[in-house]
N, C-alpha and C positions, 0 to 999 in steps of 0.2 A: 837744851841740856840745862836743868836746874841743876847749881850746886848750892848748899849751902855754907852761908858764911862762917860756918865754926871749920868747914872740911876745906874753905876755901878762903884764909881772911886775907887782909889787904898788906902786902909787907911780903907776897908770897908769888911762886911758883907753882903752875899744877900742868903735869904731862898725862896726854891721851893719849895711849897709841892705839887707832883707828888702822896701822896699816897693811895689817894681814903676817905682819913677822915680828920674833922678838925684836924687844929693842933695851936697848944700853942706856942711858941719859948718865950722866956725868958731871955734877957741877959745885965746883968748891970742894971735892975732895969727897964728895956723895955720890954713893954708887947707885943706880936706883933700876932697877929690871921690871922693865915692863914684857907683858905678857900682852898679847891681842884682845883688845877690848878693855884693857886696864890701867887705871890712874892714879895718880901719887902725886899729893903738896909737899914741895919742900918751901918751908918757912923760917922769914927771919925775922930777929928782934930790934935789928939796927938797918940802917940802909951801906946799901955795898954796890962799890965800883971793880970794874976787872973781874967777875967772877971768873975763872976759866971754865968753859963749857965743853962735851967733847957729847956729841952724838953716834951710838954704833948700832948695827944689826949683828943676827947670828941668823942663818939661812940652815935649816938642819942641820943644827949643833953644830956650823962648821964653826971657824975663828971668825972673832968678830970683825966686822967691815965699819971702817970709820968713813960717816956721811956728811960730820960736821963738825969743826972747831971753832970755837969763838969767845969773846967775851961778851959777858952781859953784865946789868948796873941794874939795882932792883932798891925802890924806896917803899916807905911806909904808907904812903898815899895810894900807892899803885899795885895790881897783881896780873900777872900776865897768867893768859891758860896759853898754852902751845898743844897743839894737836900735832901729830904724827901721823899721818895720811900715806898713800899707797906712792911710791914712784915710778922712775920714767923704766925702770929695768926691777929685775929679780932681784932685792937684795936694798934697793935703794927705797930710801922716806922721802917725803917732805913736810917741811916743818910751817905749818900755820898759828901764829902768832897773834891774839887779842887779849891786847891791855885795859884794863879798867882803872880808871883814876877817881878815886873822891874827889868829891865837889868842895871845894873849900876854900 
């Protein structure tokens, strides 16, 4: 998967979901809706600790199903992509996770 660095720079966030249903992602107060097959940066300009994260589906329009809560800490140097993959049930994700760090 190329991305390019202006769709993907360092200091950032980018979700995939790869996992056959909608999906929710949730972080620091960003709603962000992912549709199957589609992806979204969210970028910052400073580094942060404690984001709050919250991951959900929606399974034919029902309510959404929370798969994930957490925090995460995101710096300048670094950009994670997280992919959103098929899970173990109807309903359920899993979340794969690859950080890139500048050489510095």
């Amino acid at each position: 998967m190329v991305i390019g660095d202006s769709g993907f720079p360092f200091g950032s966030f980018r979700f995939v979901d790869l996992s056959g249903v909608m999906a929710l992602a949730e972080i620091d107060g960003k709603k962000i809706r992912l549709k199957n097959g589609a992806a979204e940066t969210v970028a910052y300009r400073e580094a942060k600790s404690s984001l709050p994260v919250r991951i959900m589906t929606a399974v034919d329009g029902g309510k959404p199903r929370l798969v994930r809560q957490s925090s995460w800490s995101i710096d300048l140097s670094q950009r994670e992509l997280v992919f959103l993959t098929p899970g173990a049930a109807p309903g359920l994700v899993t979340l794969r996770h690859f950080i890139d760090s500048e050489a510095g």
